[in-house]
PyMOL Python script that loads the backbone (N, CA, C, O; Angstrom):
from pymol import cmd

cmd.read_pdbstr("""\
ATOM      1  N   UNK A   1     -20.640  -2.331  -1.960  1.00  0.00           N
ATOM      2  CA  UNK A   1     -19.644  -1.424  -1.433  1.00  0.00           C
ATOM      3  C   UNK A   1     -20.252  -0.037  -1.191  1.00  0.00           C
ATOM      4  O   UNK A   1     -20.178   0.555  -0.114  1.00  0.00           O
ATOM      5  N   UNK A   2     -21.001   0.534  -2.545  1.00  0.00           N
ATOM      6  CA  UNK A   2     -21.630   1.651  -1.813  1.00  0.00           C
ATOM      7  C   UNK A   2     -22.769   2.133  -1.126  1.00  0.00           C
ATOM      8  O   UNK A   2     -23.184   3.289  -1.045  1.00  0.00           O
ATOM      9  N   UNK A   3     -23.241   1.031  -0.617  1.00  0.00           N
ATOM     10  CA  UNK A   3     -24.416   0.753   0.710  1.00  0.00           C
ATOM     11  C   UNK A   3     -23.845   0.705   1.341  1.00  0.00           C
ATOM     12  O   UNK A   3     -24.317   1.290   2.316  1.00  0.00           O
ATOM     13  N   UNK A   4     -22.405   0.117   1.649  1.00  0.00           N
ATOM     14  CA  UNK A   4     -22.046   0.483   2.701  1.00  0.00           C
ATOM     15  C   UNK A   4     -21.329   1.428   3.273  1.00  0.00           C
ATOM     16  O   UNK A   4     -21.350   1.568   4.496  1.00  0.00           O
ATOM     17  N   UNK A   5     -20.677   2.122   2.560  1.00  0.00           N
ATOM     18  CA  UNK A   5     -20.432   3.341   2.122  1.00  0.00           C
ATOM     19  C   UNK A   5     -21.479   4.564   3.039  1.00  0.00           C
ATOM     20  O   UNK A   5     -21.250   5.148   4.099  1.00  0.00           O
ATOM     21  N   UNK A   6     -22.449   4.612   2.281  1.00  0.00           N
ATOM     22  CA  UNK A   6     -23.821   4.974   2.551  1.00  0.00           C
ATOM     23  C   UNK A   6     -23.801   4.868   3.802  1.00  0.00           C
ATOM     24  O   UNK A   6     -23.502   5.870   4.452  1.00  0.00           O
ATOM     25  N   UNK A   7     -24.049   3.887   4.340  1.00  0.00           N
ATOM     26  CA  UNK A   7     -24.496   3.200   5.795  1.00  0.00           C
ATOM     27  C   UNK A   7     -23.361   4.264   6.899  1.00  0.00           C
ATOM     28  O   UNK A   7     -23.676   4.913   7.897  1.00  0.00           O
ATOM     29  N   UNK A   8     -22.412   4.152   6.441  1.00  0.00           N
ATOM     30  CA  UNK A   8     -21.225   4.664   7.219  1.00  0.00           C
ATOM     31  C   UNK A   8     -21.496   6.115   7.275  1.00  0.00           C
ATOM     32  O   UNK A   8     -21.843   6.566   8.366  1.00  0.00           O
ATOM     33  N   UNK A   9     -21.391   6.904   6.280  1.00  0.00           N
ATOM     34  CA  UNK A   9     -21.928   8.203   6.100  1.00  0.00           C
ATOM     35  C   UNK A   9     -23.070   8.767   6.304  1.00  0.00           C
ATOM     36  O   UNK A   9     -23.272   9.948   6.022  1.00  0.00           O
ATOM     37  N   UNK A  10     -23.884   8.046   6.781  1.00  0.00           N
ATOM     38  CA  UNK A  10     -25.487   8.834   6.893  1.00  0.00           C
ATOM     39  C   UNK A  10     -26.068   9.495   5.413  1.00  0.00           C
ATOM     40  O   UNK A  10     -26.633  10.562   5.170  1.00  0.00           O
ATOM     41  N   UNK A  11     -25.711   8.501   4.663  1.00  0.00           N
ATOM     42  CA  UNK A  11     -26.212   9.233   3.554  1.00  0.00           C
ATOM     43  C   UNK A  11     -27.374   8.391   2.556  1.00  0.00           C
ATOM     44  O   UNK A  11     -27.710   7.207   2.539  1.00  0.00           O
ATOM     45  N   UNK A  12     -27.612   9.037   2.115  1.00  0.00           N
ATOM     46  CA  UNK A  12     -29.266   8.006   0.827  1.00  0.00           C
ATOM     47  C   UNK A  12     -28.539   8.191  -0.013  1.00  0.00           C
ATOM     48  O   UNK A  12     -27.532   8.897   0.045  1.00  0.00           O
ATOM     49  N   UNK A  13     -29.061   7.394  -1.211  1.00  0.00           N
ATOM     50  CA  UNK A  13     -28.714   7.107  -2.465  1.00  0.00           C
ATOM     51  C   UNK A  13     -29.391   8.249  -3.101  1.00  0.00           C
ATOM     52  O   UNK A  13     -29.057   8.559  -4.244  1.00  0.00           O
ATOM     53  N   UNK A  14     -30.179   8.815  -2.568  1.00  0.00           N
ATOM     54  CA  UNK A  14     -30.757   9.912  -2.941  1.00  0.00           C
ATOM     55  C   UNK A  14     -30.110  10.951  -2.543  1.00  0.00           C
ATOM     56  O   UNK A  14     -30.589  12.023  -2.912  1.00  0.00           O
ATOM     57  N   UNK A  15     -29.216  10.988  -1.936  1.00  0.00           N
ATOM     58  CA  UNK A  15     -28.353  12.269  -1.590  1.00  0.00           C
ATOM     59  C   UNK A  15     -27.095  12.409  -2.619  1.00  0.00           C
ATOM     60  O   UNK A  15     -26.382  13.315  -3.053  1.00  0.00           O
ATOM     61  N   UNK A  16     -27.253  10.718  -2.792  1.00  0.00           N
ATOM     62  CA  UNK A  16     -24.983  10.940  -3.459  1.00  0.00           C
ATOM     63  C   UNK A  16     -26.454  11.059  -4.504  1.00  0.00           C
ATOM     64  O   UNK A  16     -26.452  12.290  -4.482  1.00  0.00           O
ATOM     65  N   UNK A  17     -27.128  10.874  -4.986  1.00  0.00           N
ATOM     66  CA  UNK A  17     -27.310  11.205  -6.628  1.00  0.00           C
ATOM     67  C   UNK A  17     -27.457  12.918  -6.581  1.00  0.00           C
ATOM     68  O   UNK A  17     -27.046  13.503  -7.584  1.00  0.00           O
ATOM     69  N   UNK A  18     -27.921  13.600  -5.665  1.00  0.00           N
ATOM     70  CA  UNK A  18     -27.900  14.828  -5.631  1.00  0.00           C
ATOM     71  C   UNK A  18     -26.519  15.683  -5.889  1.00  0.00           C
ATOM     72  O   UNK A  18     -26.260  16.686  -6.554  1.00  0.00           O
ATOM     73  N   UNK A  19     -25.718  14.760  -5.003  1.00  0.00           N
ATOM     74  CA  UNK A  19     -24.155  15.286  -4.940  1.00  0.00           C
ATOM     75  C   UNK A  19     -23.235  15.065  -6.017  1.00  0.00           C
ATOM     76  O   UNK A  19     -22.263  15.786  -6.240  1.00  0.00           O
ATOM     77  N   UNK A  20     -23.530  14.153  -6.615  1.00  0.00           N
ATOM     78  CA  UNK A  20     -22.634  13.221  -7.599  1.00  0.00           C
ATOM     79  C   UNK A  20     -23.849  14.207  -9.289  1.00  0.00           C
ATOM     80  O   UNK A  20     -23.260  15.031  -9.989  1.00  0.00           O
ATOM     81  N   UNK A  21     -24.867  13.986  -9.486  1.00  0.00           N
ATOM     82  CA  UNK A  21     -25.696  14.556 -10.805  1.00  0.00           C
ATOM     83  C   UNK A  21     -26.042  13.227 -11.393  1.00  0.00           C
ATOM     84  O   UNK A  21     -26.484  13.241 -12.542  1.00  0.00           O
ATOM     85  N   UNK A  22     -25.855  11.631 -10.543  1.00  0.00           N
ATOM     86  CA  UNK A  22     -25.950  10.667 -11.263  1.00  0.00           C
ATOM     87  C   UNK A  22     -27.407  10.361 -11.401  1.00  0.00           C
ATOM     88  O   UNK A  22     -27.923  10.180 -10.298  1.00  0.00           O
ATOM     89  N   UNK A  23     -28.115  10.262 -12.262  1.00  0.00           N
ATOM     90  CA  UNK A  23     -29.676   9.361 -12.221  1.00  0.00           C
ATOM     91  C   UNK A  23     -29.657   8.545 -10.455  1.00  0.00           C
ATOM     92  O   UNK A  23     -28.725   8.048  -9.823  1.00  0.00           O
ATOM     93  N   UNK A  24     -30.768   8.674 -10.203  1.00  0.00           N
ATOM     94  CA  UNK A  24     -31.102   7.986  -8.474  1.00  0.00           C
ATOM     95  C   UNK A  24     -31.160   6.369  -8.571  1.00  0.00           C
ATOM     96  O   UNK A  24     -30.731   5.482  -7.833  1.00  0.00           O
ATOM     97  N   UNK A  25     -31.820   6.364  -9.707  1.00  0.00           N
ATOM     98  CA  UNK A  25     -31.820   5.150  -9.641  1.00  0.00           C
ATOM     99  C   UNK A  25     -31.112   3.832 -10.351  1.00  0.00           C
ATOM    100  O   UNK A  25     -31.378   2.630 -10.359  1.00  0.00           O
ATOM    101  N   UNK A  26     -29.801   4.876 -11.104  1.00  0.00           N
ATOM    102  CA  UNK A  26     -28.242   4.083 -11.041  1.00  0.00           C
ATOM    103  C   UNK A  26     -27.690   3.980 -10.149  1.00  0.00           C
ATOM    104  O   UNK A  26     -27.017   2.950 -10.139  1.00  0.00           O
ATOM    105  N   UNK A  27     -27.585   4.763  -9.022  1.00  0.00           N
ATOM    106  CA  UNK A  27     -27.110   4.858  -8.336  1.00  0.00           C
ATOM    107  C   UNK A  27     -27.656   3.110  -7.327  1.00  0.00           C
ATOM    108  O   UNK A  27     -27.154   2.048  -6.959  1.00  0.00           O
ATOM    109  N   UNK A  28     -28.632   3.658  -7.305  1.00  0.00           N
ATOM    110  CA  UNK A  28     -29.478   2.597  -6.973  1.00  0.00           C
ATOM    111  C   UNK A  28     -28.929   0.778  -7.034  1.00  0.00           C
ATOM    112  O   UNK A  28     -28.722  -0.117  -6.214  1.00  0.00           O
ATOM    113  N   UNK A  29     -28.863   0.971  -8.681  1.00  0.00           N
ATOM    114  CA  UNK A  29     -28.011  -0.633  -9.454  1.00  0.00           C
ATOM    115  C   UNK A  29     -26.956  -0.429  -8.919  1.00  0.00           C
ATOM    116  O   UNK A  29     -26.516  -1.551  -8.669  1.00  0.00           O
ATOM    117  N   UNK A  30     -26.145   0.427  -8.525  1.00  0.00           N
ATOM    118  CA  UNK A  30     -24.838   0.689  -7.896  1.00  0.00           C
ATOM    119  C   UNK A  30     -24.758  -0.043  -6.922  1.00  0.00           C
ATOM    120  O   UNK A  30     -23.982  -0.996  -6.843  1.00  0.00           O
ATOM    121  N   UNK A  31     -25.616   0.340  -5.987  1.00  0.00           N
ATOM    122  CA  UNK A  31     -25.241  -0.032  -4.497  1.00  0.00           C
ATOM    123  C   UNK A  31     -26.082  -1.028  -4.012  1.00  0.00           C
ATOM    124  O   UNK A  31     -26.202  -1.184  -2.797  1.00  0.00           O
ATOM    125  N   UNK A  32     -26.901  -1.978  -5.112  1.00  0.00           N
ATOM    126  CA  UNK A  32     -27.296  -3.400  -4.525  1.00  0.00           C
ATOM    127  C   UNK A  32     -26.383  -4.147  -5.746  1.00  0.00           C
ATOM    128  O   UNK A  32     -26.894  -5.257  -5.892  1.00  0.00           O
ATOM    129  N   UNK A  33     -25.521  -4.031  -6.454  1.00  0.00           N
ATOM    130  CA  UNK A  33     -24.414  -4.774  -7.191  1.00  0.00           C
ATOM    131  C   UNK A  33     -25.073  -5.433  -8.347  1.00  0.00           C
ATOM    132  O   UNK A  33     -24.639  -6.509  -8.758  1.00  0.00           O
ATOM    133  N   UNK A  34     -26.554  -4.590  -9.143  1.00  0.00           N
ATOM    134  CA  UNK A  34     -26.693  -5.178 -10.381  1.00  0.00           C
ATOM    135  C   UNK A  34     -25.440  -4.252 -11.581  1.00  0.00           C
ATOM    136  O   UNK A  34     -25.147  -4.906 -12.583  1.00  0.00           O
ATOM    137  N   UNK A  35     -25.023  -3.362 -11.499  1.00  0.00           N
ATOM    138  CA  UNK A  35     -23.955  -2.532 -12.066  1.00  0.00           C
ATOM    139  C   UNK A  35     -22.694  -2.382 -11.657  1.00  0.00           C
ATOM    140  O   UNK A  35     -22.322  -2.642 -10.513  1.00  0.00           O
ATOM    141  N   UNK A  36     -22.001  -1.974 -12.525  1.00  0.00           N
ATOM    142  CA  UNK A  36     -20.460  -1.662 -11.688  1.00  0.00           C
ATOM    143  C   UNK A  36     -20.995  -0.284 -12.433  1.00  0.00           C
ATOM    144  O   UNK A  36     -21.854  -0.101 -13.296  1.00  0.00           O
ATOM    145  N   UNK A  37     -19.675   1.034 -11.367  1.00  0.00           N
ATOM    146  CA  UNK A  37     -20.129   2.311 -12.063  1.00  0.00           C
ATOM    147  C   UNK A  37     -19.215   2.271 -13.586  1.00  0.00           C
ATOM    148  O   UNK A  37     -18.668   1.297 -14.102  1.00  0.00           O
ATOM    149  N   UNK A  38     -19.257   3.252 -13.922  1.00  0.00           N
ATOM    150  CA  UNK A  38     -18.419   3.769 -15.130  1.00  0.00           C
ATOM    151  C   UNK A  38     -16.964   4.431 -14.547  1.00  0.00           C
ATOM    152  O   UNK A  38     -17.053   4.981 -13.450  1.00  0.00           O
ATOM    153  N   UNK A  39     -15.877   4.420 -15.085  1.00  0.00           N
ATOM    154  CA  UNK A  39     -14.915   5.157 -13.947  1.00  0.00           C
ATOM    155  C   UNK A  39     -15.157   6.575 -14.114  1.00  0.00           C
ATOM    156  O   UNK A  39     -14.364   7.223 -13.432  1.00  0.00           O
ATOM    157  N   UNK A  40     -16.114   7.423 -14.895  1.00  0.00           N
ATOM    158  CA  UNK A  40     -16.126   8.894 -15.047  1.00  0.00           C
ATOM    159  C   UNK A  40     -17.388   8.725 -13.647  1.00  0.00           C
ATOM    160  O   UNK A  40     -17.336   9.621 -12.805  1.00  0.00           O
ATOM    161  N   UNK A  41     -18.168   7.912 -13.499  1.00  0.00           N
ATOM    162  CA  UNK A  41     -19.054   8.164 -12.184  1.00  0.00           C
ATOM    163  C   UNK A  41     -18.352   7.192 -11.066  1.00  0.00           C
ATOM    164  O   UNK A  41     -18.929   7.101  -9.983  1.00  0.00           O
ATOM    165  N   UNK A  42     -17.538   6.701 -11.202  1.00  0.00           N
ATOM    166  CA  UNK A  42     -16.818   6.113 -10.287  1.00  0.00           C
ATOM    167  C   UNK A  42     -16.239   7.239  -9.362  1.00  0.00           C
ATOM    168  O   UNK A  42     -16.483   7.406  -8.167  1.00  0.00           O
ATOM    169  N   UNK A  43     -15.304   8.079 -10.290  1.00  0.00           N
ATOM    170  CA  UNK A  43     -14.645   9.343  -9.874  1.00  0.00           C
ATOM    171  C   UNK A  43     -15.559  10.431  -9.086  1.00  0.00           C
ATOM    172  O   UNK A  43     -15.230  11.189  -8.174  1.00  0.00           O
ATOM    173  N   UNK A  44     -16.965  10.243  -9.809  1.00  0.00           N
ATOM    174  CA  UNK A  44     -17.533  11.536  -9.015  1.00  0.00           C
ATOM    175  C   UNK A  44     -18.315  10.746  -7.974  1.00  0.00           C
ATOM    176  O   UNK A  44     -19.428  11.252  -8.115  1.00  0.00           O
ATOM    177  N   UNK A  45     -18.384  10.251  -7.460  1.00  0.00           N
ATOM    178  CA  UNK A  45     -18.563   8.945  -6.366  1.00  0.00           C
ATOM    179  C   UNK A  45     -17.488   8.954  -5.132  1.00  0.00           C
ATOM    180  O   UNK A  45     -17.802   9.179  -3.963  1.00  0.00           O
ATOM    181  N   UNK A  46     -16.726   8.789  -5.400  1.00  0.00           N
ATOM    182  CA  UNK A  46     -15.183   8.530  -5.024  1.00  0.00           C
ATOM    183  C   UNK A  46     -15.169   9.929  -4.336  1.00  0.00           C
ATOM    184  O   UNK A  46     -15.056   9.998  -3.112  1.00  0.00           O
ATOM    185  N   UNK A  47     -15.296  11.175  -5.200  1.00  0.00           N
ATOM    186  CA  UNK A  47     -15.198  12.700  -4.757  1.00  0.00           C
ATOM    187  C   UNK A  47     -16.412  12.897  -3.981  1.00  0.00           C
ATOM    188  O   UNK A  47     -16.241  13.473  -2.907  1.00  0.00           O
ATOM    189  N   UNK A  48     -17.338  12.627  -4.212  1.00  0.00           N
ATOM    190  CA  UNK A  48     -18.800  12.758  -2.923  1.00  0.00           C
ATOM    191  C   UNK A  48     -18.276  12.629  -1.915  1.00  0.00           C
ATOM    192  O   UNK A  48     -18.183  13.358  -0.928  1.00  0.00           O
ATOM    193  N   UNK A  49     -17.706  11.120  -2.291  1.00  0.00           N
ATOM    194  CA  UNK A  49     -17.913  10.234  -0.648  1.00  0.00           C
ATOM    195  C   UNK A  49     -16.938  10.461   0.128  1.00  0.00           C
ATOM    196  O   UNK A  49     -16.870  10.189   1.326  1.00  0.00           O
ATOM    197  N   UNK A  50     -15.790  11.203  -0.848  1.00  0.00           N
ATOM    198  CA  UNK A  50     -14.464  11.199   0.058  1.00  0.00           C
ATOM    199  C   UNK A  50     -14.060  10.139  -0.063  1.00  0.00           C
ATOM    200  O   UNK A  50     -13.827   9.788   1.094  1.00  0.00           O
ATOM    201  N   UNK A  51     -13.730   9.115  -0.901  1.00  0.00           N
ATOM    202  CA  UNK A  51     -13.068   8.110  -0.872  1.00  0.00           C
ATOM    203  C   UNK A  51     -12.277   7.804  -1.895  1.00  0.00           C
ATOM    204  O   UNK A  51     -12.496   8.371  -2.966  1.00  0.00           O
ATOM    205  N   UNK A  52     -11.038   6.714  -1.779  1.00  0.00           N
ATOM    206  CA  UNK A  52     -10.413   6.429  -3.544  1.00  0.00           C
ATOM    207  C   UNK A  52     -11.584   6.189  -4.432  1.00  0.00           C
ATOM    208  O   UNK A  52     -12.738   6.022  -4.034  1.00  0.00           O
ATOM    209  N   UNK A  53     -11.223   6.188  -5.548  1.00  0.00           N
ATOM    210  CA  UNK A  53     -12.683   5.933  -6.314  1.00  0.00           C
ATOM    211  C   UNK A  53     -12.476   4.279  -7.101  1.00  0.00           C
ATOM    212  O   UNK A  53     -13.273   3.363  -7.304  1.00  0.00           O
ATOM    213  N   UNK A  54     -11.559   4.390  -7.285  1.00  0.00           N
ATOM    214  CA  UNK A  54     -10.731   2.600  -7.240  1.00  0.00           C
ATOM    215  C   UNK A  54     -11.854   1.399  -6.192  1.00  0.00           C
ATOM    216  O   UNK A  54     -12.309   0.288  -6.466  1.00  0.00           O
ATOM    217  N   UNK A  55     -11.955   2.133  -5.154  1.00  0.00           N
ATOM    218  CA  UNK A  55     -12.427   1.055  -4.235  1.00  0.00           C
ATOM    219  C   UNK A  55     -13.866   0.259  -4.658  1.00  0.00           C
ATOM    220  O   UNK A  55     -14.491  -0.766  -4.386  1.00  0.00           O
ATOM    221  N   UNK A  56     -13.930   1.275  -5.382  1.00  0.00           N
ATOM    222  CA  UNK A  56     -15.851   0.830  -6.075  1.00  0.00           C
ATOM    223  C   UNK A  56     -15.867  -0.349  -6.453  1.00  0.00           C
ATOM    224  O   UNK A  56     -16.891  -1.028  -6.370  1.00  0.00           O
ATOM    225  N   UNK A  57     -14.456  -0.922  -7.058  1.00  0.00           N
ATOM    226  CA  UNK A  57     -14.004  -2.154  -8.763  1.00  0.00           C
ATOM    227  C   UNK A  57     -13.644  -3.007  -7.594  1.00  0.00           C
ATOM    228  O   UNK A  57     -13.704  -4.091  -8.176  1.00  0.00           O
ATOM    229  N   UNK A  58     -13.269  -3.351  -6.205  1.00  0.00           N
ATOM    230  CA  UNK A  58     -13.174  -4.074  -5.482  1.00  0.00           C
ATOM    231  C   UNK A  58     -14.041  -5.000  -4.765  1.00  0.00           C
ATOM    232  O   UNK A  58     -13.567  -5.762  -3.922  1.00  0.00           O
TER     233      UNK A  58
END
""", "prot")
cmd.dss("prot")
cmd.show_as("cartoon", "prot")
cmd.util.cbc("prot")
cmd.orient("prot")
């Protein structure tokens, strides 16, 4: 979900970790689906991207 996310936004995983304060390379497990986030980085995810932050758990 948030590769594609990403994809849509013109953005790196290296950017939302800039934007978000998350480690790069959780972010990382994030967005090829070895992790689900936490809902406290769900939320600041959700607020980066401009999106519900709910949508992550989908």
């Amino acid at each position: 979900m948030i590769n594609k996310i990403l994809k849509e936004k013109k953005l790196t995983a290296k950017q939302l970790s800039e934007m978000t304060g998350i480690n790069y390379f959780t972010i990382q497990k994030y967005s090829c689906g070895a992790r689900k986030p936490t809902v406290r980085n769900a939320k600041k995810i959700g607020k980066a991207l401009e999106i519900d932050w709910w949508v992550l758990f989908s």
